[in-house]
FIRO-749716 format. One record per atom (N, C-alpha, C, O): residue number from 0; residue in one letter; atom name; x, y, z. Coordinates in nm, 3 decimals, padded with zeros to 5 digits. Layout:
<rs>
[r NUM,'a','CA',[X,Y,Z]]
...
</rs>
This chain:
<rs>
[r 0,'x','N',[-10.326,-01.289,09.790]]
[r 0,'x','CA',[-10.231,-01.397,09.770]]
[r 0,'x','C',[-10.125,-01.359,09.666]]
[r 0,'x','O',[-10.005,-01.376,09.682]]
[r 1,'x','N',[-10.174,-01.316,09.575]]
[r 1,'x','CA',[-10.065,-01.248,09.446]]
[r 1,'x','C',[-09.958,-01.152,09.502]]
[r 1,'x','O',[-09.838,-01.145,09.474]]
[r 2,'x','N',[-10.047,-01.065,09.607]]
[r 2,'x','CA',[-09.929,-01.020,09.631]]
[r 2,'x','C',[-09.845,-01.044,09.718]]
[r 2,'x','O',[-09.738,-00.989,09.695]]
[r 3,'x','N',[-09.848,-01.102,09.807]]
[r 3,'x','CA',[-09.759,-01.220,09.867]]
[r 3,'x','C',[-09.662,-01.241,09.799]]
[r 3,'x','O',[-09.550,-01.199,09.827]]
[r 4,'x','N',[-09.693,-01.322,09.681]]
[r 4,'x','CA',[-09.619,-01.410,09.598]]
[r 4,'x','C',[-09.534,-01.304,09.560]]
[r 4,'x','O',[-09.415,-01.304,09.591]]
[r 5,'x','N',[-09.599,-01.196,09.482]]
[r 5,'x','CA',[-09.452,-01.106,09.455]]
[r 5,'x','C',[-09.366,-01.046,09.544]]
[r 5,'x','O',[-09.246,-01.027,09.524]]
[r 6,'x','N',[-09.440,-01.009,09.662]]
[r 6,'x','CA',[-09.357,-00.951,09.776]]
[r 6,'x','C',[-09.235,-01.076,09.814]]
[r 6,'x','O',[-09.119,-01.037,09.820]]
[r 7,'x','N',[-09.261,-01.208,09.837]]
[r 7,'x','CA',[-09.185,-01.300,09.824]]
[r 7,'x','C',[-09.053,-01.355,09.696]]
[r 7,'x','O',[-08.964,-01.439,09.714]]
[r 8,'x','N',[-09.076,-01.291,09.594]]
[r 8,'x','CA',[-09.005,-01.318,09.477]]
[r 8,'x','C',[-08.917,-01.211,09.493]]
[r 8,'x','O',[-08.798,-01.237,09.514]]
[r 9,'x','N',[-08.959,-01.083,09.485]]
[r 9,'x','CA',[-08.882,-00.951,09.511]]
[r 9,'x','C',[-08.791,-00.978,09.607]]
[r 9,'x','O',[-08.680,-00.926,09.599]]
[r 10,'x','N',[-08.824,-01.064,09.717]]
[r 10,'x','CA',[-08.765,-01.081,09.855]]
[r 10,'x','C',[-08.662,-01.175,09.825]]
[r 10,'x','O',[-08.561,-01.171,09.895]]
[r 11,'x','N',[-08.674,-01.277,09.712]]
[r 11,'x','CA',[-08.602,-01.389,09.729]]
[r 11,'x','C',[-08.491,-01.325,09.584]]
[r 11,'x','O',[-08.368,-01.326,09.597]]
[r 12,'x','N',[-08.533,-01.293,09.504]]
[r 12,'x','CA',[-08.451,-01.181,09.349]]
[r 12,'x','C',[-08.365,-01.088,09.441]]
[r 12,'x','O',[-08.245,-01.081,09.413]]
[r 13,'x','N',[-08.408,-01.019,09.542]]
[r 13,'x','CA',[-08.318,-00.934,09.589]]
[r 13,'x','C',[-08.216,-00.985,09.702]]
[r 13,'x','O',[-08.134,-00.900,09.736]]
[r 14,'x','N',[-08.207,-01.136,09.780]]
[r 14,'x','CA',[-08.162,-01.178,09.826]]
[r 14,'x','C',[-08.052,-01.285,09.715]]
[r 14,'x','O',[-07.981,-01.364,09.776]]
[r 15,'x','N',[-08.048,-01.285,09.649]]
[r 15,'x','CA',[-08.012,-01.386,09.517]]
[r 15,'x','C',[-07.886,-01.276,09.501]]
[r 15,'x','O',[-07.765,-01.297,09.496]]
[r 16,'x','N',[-07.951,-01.173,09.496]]
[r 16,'x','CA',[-07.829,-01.078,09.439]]
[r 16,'x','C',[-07.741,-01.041,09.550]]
[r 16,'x','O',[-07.628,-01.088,09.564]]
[r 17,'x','N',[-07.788,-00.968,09.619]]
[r 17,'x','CA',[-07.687,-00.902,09.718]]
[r 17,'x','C',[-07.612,-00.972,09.817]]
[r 17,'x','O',[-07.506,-00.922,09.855]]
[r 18,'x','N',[-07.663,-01.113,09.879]]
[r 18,'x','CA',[-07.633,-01.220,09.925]]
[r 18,'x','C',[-07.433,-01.236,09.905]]
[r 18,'x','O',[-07.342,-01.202,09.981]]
[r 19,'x','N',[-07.432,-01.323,09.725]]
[r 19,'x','CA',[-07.351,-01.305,09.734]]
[r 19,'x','C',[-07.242,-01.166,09.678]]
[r 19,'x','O',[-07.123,-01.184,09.653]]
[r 20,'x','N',[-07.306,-01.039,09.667]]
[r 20,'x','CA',[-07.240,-00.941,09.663]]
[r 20,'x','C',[-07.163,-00.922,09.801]]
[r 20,'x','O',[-07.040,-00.918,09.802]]
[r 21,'x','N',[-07.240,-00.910,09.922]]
[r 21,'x','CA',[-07.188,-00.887,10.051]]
[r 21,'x','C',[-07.074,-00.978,10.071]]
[r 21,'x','O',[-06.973,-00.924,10.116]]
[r 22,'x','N',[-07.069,-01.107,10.048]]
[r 22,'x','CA',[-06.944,-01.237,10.105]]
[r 22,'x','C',[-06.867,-01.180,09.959]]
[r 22,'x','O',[-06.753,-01.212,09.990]]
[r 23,'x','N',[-06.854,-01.130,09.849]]
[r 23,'x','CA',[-06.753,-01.085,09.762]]
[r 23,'x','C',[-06.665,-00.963,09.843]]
[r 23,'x','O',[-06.545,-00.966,09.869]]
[r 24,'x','N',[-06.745,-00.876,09.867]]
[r 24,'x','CA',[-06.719,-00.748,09.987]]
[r 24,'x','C',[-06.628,-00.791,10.101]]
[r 24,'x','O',[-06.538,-00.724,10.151]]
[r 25,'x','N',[-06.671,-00.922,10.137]]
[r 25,'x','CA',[-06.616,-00.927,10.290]]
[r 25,'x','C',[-06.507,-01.028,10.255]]
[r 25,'x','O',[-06.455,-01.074,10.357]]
[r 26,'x','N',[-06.463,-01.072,10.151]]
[r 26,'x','CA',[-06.320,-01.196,10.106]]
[r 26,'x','C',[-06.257,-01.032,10.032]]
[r 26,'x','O',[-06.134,-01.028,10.026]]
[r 27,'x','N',[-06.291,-00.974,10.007]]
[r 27,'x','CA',[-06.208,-00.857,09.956]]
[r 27,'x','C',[-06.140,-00.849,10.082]]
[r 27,'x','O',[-06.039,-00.907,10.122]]
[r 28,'x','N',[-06.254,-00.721,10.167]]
[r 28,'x','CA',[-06.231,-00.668,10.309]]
[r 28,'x','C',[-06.106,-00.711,10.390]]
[r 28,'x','O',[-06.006,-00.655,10.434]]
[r 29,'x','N',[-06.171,-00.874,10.390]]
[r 29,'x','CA',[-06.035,-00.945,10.465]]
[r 29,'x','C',[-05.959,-00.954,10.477]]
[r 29,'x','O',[-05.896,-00.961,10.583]]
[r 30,'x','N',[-05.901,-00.961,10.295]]
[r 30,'x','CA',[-05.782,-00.992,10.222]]
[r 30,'x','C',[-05.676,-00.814,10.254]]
[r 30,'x','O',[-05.571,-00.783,10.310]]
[r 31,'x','N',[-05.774,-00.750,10.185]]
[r 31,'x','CA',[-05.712,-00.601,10.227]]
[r 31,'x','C',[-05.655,-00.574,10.400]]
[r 31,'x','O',[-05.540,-00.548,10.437]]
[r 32,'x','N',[-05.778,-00.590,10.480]]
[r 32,'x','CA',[-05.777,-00.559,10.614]]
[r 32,'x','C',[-05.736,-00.646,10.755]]
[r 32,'x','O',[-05.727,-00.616,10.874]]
[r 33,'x','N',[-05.717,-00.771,10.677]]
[r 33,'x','CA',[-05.653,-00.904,10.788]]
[r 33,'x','C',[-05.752,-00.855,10.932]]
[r 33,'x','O',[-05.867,-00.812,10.939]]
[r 34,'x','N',[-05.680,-00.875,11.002]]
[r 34,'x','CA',[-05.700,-00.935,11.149]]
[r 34,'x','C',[-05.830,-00.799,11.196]]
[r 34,'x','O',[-05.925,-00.815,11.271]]
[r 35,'x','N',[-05.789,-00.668,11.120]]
[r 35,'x','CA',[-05.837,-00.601,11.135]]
[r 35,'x','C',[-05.995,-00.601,11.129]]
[r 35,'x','O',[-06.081,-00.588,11.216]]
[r 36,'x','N',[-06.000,-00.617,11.019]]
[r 36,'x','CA',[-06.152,-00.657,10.920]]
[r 36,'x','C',[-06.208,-00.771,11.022]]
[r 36,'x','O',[-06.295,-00.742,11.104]]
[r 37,'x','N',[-06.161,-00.884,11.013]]
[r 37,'x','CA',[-06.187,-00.974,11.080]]
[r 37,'x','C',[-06.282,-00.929,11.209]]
[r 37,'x','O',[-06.403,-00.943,11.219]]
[r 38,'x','N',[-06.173,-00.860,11.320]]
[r 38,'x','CA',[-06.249,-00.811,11.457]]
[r 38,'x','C',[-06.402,-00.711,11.423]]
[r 38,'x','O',[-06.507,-00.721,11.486]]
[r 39,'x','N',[-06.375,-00.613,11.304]]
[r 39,'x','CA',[-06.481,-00.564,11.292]]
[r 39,'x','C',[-06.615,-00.679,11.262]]
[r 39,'x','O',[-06.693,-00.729,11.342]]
[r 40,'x','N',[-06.605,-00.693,11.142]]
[r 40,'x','CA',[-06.720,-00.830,11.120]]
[r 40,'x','C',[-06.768,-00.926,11.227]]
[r 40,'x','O',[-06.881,-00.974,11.239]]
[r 41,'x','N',[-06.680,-00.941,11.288]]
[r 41,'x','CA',[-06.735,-01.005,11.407]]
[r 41,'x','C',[-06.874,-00.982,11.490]]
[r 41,'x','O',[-06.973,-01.049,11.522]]
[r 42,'x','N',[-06.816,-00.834,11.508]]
[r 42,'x','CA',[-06.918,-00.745,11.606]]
[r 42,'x','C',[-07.044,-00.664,11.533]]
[r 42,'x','O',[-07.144,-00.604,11.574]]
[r 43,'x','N',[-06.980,-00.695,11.395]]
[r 43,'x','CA',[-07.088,-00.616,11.320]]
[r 43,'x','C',[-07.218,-00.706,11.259]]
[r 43,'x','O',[-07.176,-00.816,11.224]]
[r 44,'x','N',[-07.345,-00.693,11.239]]
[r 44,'x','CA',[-07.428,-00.767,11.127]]
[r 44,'x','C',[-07.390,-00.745,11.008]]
[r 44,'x','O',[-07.352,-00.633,10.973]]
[r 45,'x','N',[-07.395,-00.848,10.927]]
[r 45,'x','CA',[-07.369,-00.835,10.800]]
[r 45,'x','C',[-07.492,-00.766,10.722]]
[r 45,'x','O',[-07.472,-00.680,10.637]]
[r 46,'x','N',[-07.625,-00.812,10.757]]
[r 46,'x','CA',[-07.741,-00.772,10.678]]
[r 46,'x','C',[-07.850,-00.648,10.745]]
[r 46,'x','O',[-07.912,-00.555,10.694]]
[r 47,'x','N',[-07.839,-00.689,10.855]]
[r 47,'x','CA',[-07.958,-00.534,10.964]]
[r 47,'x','C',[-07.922,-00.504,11.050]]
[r 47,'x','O',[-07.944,-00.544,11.164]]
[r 48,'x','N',[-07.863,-00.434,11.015]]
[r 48,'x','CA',[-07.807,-00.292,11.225]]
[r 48,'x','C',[-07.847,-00.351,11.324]]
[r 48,'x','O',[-07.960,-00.400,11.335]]
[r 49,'x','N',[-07.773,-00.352,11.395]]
[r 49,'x','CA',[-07.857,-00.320,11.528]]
[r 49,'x','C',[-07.890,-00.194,11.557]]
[r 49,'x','O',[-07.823,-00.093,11.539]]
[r 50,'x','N',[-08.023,-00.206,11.614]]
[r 50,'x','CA',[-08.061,-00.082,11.634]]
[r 50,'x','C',[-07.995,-00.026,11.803]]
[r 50,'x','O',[-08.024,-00.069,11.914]]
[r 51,'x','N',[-07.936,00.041,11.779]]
[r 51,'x','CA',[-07.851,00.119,11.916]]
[r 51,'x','C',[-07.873,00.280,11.915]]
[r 51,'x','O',[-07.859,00.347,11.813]]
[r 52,'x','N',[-07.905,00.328,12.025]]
[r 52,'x','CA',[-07.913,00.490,12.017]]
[r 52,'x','C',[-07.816,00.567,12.048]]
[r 52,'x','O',[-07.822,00.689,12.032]]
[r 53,'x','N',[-07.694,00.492,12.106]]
[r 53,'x','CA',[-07.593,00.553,12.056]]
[r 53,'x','C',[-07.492,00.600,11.935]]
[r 53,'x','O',[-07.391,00.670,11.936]]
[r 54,'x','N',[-07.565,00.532,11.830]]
[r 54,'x','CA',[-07.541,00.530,11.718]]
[r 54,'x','C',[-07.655,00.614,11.631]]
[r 54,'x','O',[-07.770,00.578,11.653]]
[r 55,'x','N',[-07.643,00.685,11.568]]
[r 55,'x','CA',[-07.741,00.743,11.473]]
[r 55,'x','C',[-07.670,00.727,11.347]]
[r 55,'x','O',[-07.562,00.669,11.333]]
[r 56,'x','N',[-07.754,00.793,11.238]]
[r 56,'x','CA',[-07.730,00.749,11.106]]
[r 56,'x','C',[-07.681,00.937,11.041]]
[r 56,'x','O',[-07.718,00.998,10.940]]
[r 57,'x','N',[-07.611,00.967,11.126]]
[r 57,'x','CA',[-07.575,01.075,11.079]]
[r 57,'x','C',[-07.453,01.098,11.056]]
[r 57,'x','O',[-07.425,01.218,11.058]]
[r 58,'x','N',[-07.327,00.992,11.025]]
[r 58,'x','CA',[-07.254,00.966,10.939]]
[r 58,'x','C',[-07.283,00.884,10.812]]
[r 58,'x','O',[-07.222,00.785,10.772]]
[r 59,'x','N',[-07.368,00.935,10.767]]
[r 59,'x','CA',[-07.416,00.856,10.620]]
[r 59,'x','C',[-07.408,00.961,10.561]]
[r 59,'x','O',[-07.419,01.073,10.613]]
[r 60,'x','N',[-07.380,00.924,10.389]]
[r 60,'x','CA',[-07.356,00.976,10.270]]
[r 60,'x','C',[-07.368,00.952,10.149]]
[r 60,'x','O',[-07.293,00.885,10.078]]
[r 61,'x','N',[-07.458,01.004,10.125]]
[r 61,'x','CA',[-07.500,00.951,09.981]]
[r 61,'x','C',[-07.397,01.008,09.902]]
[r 61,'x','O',[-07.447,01.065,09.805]]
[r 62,'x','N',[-07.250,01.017,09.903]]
[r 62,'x','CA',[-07.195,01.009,09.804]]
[r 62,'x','C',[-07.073,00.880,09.800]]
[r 62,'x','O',[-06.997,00.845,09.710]]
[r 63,'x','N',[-07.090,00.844,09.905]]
[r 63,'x','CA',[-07.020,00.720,10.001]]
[r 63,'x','C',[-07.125,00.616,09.958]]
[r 63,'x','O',[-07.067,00.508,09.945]]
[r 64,'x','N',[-07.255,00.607,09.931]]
[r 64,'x','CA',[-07.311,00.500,09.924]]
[r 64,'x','C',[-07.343,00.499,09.765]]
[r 64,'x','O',[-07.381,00.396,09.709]]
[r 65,'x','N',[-07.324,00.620,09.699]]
[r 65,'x','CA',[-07.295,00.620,09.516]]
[r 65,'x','C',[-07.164,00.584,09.502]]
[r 65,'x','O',[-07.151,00.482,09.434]]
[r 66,'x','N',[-07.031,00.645,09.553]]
[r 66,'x','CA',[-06.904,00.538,09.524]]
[r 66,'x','C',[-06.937,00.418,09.537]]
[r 66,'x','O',[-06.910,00.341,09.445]]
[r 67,'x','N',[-06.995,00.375,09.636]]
[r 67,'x','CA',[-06.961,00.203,09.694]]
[r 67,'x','C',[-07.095,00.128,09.603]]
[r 67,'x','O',[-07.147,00.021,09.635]]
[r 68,'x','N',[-07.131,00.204,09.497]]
[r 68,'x','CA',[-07.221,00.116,09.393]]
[r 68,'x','C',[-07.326,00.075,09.485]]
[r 68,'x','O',[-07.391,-00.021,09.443]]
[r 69,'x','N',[-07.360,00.119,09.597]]
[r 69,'x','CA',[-07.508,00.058,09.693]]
[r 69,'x','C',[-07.599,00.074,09.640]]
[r 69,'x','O',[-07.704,00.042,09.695]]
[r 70,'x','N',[-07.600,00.124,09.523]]
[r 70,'x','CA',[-07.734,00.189,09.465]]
[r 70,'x','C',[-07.751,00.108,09.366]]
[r 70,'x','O',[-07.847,00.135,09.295]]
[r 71,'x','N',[-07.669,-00.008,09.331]]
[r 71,'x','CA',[-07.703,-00.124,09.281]]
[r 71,'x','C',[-07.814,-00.200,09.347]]
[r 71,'x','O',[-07.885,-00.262,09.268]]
[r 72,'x','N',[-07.839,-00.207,09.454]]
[r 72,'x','CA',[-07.935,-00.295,09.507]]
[r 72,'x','C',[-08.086,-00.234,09.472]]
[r 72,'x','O',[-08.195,-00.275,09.433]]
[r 73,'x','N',[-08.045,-00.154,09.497]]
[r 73,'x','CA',[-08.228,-00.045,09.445]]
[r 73,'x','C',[-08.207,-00.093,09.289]]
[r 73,'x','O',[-08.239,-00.208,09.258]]
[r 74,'x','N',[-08.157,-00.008,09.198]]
[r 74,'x','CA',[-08.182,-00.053,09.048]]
[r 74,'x','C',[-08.189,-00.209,09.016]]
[r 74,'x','O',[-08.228,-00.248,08.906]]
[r 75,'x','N',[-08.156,-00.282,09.100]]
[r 75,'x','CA',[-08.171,-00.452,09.061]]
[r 75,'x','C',[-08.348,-00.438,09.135]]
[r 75,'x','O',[-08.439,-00.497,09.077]]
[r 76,'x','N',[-08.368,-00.381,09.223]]
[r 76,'x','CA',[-08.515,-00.394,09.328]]
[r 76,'x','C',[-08.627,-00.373,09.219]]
[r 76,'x','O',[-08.704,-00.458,09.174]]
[r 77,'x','N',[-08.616,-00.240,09.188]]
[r 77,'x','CA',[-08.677,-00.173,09.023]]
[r 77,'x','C',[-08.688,-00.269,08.917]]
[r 77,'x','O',[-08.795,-00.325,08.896]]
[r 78,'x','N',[-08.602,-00.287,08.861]]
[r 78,'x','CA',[-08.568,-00.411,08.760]]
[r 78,'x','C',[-08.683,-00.535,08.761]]
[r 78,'x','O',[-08.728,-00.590,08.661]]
[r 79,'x','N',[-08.712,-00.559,08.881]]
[r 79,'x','CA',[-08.756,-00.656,08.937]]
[r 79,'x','C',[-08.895,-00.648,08.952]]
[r 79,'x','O',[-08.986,-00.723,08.916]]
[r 80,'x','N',[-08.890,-00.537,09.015]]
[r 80,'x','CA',[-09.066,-00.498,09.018]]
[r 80,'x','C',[-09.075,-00.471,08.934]]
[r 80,'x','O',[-09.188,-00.504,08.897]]
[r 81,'x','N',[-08.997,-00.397,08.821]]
[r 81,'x','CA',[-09.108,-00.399,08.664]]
[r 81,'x','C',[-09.119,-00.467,08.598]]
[r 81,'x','O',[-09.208,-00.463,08.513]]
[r 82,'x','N',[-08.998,-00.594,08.612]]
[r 82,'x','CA',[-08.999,-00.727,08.518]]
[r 82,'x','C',[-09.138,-00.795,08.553]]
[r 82,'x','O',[-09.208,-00.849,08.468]]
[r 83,'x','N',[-09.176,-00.784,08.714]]
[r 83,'x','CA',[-09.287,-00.862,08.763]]
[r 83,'x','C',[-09.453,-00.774,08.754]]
[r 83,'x','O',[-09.563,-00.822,08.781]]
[r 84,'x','N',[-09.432,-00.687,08.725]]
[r 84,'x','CA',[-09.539,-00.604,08.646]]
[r 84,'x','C',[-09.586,-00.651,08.550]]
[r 84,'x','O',[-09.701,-00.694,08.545]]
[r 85,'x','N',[-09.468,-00.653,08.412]]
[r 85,'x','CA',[-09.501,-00.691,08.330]]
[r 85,'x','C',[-09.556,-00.813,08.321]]
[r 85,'x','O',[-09.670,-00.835,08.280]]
[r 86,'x','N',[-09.450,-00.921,08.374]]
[r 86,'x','CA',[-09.520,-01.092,08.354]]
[r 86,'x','C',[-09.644,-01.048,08.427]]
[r 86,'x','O',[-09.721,-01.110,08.354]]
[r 87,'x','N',[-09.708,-01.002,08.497]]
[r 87,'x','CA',[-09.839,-01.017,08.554]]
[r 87,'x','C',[-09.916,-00.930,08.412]]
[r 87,'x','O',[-10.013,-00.994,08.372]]
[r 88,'x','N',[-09.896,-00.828,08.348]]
[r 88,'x','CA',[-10.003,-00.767,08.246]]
[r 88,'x','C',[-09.986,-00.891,08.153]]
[r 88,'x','O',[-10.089,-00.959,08.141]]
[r 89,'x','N',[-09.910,-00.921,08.104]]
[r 89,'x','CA',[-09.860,-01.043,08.008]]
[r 89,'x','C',[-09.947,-01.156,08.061]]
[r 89,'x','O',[-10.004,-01.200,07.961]]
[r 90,'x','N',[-09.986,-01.226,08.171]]
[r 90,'x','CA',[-10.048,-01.314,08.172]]
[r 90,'x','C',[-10.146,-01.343,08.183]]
[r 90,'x','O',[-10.189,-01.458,08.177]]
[r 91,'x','N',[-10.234,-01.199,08.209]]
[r 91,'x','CA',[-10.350,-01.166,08.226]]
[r 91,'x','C',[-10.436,-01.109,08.129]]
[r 91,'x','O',[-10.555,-01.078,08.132]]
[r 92,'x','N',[-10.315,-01.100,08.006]]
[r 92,'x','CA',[-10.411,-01.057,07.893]]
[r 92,'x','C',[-10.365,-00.893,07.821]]
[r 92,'x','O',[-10.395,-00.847,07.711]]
[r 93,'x','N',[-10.303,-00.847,07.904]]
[r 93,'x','CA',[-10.308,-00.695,07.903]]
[r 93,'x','C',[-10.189,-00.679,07.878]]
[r 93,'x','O',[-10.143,-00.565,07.867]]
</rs>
């Protein structure tokens, strides 16, 4: 059950954050990309791929996803699980 609860907190801490990071991203996007942006978003998910096999993940770049600060979402994830580490040794005595 405990861990539930944290798998759920982690879930809801990491949705808290990036939530509205993504709609900051996409009133940028817009503003920059008009009509353009627009048609993309449309067709695109905002939060999970579709999974398509015409598509692979072999235009990815981890130096494209270190510019674009994505690696904010992991260090807030971390943050989180050790904040919730701790309150659990902390309440248990330890």
């Amino acid at each position: 059950m405990e861990d539930r609860l944290a798998l759920a907190a982690v879930a809801l801490v990491t949705l808290a954050l990036y939530v509205p990071t993504i709609r900051r991203e996409e009133r940028f996007l817009a503003e920059r990309f008009g009509d353009t942006w627009r048609t993309y978003a449309a067709s695109t998910p905002a939060f999970l791929p579709r999974v398509d096999a015409r598509h692979s993940a072999g235009d990815w770049s981890g130096l494209r996803w270190w510019h674009n600060r994505e690696w904010g979402v992991v260090v807030r994830t971390v943050a989180v699980i050790a904040l919730l580490e701790w309150w659990n040794g902390m309440t248990r005595g330890g």
